[in-house]
C-alpha positions in Angstrom: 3.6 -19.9 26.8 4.6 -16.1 26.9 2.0 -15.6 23.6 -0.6 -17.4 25.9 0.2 -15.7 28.6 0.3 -12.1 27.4 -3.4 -13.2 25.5 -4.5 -13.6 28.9 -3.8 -10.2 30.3 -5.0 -7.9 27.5 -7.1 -6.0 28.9 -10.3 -4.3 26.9 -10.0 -1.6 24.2 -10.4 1.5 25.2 -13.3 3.8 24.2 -15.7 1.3 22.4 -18.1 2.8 20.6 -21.6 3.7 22.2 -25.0 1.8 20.8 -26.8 3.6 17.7 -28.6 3.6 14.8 -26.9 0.7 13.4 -27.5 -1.3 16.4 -31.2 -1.1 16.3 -31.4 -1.6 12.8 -29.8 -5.0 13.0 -31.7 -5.9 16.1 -35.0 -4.9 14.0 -34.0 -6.7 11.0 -33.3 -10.3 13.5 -36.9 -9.9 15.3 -38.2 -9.7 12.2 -36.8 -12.5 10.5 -38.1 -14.4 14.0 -41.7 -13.4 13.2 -41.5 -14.3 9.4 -40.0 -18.0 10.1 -42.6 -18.6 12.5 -45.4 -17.6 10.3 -43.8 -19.7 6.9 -41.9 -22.3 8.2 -42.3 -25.8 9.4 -40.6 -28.0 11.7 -39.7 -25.8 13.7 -39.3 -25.8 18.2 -42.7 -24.5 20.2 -43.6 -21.0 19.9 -42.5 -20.4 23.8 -39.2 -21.5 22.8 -38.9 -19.6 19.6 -39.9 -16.5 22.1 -37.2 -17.1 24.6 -34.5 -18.2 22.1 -34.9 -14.9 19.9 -35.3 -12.5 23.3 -31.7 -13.8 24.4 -29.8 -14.0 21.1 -30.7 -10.9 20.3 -31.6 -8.7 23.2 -27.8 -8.9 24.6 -26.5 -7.5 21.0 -27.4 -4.0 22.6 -24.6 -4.1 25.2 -22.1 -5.9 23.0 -19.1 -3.6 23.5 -19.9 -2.2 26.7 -20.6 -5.6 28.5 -19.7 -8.3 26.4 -18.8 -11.1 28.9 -22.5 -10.1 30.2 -24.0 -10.7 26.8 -22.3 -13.6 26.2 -23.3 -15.6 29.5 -26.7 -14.3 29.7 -27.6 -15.7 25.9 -25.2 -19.0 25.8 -26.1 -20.0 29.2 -30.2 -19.5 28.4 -29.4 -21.2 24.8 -27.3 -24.2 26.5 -30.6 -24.4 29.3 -33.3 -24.2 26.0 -31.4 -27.3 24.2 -31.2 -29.5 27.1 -35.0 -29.0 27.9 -35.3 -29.6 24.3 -33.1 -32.9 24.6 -34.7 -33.9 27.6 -38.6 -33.3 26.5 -37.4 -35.0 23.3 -38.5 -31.3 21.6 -36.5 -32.1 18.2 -37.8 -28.9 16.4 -35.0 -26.3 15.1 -34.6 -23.0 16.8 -35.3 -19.8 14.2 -32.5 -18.5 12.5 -32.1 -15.4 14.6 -29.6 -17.4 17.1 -27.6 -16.5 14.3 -26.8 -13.1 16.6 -24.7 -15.6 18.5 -22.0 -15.5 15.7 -22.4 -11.5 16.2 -21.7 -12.2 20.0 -18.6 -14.2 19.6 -17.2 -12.0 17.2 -17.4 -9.0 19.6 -16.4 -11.5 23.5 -13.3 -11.4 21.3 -13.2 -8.0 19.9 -14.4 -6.4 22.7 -13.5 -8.3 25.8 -10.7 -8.3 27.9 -8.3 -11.7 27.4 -9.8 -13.5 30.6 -13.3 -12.4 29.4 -12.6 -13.8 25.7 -11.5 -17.2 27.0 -14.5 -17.6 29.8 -16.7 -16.5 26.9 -15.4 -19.2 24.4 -16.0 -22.2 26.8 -19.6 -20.6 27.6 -19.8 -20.6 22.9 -18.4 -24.1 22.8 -20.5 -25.9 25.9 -23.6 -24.6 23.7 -22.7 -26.0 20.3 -22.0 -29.0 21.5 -25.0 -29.3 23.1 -27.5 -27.4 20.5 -25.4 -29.4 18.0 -26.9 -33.0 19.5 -30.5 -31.5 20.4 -30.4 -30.6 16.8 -29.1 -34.3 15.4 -26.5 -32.6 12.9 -24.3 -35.0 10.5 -20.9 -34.9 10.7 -20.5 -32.4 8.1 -23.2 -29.8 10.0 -21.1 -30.3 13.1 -18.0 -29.5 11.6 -19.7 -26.5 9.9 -21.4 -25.1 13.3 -18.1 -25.2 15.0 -16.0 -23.7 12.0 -18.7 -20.8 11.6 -17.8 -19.6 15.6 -14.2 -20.1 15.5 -13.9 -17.6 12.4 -16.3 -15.4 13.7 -13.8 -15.3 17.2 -11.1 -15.3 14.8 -12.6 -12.0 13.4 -12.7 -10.1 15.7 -9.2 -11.1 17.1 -7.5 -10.0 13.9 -10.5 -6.8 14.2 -9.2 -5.7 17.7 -5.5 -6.6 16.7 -5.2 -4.3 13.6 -7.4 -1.7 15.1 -4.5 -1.4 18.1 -1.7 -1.4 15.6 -3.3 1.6 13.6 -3.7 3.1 17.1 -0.2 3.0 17.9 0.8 4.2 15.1 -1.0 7.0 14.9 0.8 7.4 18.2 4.1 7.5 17.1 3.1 9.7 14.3 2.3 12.5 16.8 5.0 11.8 18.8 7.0 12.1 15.9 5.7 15.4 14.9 5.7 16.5 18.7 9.5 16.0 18.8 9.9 17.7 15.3 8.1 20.9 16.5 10.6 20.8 20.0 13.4 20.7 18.0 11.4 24.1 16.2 10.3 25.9 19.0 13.7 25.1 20.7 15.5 27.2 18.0 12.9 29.8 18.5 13.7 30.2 22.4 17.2 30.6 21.5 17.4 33.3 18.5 14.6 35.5 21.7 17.1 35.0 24.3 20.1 36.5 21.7 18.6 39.1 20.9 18.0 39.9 24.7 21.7 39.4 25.5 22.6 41.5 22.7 20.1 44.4 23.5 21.1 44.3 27.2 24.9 44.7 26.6 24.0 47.8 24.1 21.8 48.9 26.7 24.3 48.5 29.3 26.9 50.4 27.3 25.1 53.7 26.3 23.2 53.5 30.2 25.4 56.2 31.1 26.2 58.5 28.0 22.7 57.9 26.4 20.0 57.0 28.5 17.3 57.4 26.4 18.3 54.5 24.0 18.8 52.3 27.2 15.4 52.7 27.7 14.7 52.2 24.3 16.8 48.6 24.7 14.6 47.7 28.0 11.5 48.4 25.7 13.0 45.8 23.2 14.0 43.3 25.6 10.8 43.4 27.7 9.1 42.3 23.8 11.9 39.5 23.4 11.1 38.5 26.5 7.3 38.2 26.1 7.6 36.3 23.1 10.2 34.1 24.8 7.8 33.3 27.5 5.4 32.4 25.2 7.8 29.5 23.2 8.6 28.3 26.3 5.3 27.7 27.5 4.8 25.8 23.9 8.0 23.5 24.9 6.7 22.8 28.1 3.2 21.2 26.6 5.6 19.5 23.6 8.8 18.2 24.6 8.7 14.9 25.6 12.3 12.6 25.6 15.4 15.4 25.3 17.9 13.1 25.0 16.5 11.9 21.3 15.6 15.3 20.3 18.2 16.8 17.9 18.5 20.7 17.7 19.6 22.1 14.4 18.3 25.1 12.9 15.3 24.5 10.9 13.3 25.8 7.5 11.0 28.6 8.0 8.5 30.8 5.9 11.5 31.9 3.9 12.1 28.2 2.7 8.3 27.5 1.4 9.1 29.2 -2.3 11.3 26.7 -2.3 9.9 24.5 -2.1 8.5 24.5 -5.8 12.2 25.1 -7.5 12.7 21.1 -5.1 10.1 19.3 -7.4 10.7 17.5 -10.9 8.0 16.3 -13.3 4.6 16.0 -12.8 2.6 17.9 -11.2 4.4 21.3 -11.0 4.4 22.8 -8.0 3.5 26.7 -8.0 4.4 28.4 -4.9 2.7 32.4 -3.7 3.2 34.3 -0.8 1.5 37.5 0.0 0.5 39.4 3.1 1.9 40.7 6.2 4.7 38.0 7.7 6.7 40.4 10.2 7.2 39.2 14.0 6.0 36.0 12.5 6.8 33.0 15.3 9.5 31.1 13.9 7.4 28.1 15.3 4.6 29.0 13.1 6.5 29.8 10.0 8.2 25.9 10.6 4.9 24.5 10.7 3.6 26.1 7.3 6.9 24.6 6.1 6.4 21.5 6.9 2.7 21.3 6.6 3.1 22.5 2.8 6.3 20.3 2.3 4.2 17.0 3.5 0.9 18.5 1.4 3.4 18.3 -1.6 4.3 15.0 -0.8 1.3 13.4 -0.5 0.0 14.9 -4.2 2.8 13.4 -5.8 1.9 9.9 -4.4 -1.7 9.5 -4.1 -2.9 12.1 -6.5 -3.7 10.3 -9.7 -3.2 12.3 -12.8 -2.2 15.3 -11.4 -0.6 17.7 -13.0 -0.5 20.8 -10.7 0.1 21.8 -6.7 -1.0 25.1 -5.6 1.0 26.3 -2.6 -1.3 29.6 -0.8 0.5 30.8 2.2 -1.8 34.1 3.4 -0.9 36.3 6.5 -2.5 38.8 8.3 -2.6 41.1 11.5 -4.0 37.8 13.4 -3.1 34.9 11.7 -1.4 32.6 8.7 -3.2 30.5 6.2 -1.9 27.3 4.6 -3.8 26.3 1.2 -2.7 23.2 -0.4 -4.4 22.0 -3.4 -3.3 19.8 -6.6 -6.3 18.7 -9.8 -5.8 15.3 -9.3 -8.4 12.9 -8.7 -9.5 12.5 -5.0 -9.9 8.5 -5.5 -10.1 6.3 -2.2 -6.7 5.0 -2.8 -4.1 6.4 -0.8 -6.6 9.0 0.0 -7.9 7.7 3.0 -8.4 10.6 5.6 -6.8 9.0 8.7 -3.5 8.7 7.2 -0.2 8.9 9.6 0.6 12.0 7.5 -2.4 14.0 8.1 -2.4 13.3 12.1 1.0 14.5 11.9 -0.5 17.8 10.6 -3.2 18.2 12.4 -1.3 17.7 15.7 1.2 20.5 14.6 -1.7 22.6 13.9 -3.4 21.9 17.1 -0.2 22.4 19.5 0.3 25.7 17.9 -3.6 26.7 18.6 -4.6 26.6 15.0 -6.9 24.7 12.7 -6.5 21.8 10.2 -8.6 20.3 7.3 -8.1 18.1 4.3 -10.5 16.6 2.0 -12.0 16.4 -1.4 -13.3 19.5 -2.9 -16.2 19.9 -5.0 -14.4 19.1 -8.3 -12.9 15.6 -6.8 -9.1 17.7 -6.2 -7.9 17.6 -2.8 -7.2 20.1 -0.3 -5.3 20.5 2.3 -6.1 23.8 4.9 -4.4 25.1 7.9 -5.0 28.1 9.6 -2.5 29.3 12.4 -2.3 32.1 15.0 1.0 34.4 14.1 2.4 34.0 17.5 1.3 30.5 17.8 0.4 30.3 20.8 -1.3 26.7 22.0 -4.5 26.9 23.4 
């Protein structure tokens, strides 16, 4: 009862996709195969009804996802109306093969529809079988066929809208994941600033009297601690979410990332090079190279077949840091797949700090992994 019952209040997906090219496509190709039955084949209903029978099975595919409780009564209810004329006038001719859209609209009452809308929409499918089923006079073995073709195309596009909300919340906790990750990150960051402006106000505090030119020097210094401060905190704010299962321990930084080849055994190699400017580098942005290039590694030596090598580029300058990550393997689908939990981890990171993030094939079939990050990363 609860499985029922929690069936019945699902509500619709979010954010189905809009009509396109596909769409009229498919439309176009089920006209046509109207047009070409009624020119070469036999037996078949009157023309009027051919006409009305192909304008509502496939005329309602259009606003599938966006209405598809709509769709579904408008063609089923016209279909169940068509048959019983058909029935009742005697009219034993078959319909054209383009009522075949109807499987299309049951798969997407269920994919697409909310639960009430999925179960009003299967008793609207079922009324018409039954009844095209006897204006048609099907054996036993056609009737068992029609009614096994529409439950598997409902049972589609359950499983469809099923997996398609399990990859969703996964890729959920995959950001919240790396959202609580970088907290823990930026939280160390806030407190190594505020140190160092405790530290610089007691020296300042000290020599106030005796020196006061180096006090002001100290107020100089903390005014800079505290700017930077400011802008971690303002980073917290937008990340932190639960702070009671956030641990704070010191995390790896820029300094870590040559490490980072000396960690890896066998094949590939990892080769690790660091050049450019790096001073009053965010410790927040230095983390996330870190563990952008620590993840990149990862992910070569699981899905990169035949790899032998990782190149690890970290590149900094007056405005920002760039992250290459690149191994010779072979780019193959699997394991490659671009929406992996690992890569939305990255490429939140990248956008929370107001950066950029890539990864794809290149031109010689490797893969490549690319962020670029502002130095005081700063989220936009």
């Amino acid at each position: 009862m609860d499985a029922l019952r929690s069936m019945w209040v699902e509500p619709r997906p979010a954010n189905p996709p809009d009509s396109g090219t596909r769409d009229k496509a498919l439309i176009a190709a089920l006209v046509g195969w109207s047009v070409l039955e009624a020119v070469f084949r036999h037996h078949l209903a009157p023309r009027p009804l051919l006409l009305l029978a192909t304008v509502v099975a496939v005329a309602p595919l259009w606003w599938r996802r966006s209405h598809p409780l709509r769709t579904v009564a408008v063609a089923f209810a016209t279909l169940t109306a068509v048959d019983i004329g058909r029935i009742v006038t005697d009219e034993r001719g078959q319909l054209p093969g383009s009522v075949s859209a109807t499987l299309v609209l049951t798969y997407s009452i269920f994919r697409w529809g909310s639960g009430r809308e999925a179960a009003g929409g299967l008793g609207l499918i079922l009324v018409w079988l039954s009844t095209t089923l006897v204006a048609e006079s099907t054996n036993l073995a056609e009737t068992v066929a029609g009614y096994a073709f529409f439950l598997f195309a409902a049972a589609l596009g359950a499983a469809v809208r099923y997996r398609a909300r399990i990859r969703l919340r996964d890729i959920d906790q995959a950001k919240t994941r790396e959202r609580e990750q970088l907290a823990r990150e930026l939280h160390d960051t806030v407190a190594h600033h505020v140190s160092g402006i405790a530290i610089q106000a007691q020296a300042g505090r000290a020599v106030a009297a005796t020196h006061p030119e180096r006090a002001i020097e100290a107020l100089a210094t903390i005014e800079d601690a505290a700017t930077r401060t400011l802008t971690e905190l303002r980073a917290i704010v937008g990340v932190l979410r639960t702070p009671q299962d956030t641990e704070f321990a010191p995390q790896p930084g820029l300094a870590e990332v040559e490490g980072l080849a000396n960690g890896v055994r066998g094949r590939p190699s990892v080769e690790v090079t660091v050049s450019g400017e790096f001073h009053d580098l965010s410790p927040a942005v230095g983390a996330a190279i870190y563990r952008m290039a620590q993840e990149s590694i990862t992910n070569a030596r699981r899905h990169a077949r035949h790899a032998t090598r990782v190149t690890v580029a970290v590149t900094g300058d007056a405005d920002q840091v760039r992250l290459t990550v690149e191994d010779d393997g072979s780019s193959g689908l699997v394991g490659r797949a671009p929406a992996g939990y690992g890569l939305v981890g990255m490429q939140e990171r990248a956008t929370l700090l107001g950066g950029t993030f890539r990864a794809g094939p290149t031109t010689d079939r490797a893969w490549r992994v690319e962020a670029v990050l502002p130095r005081t990363g700063t989220p936009r």
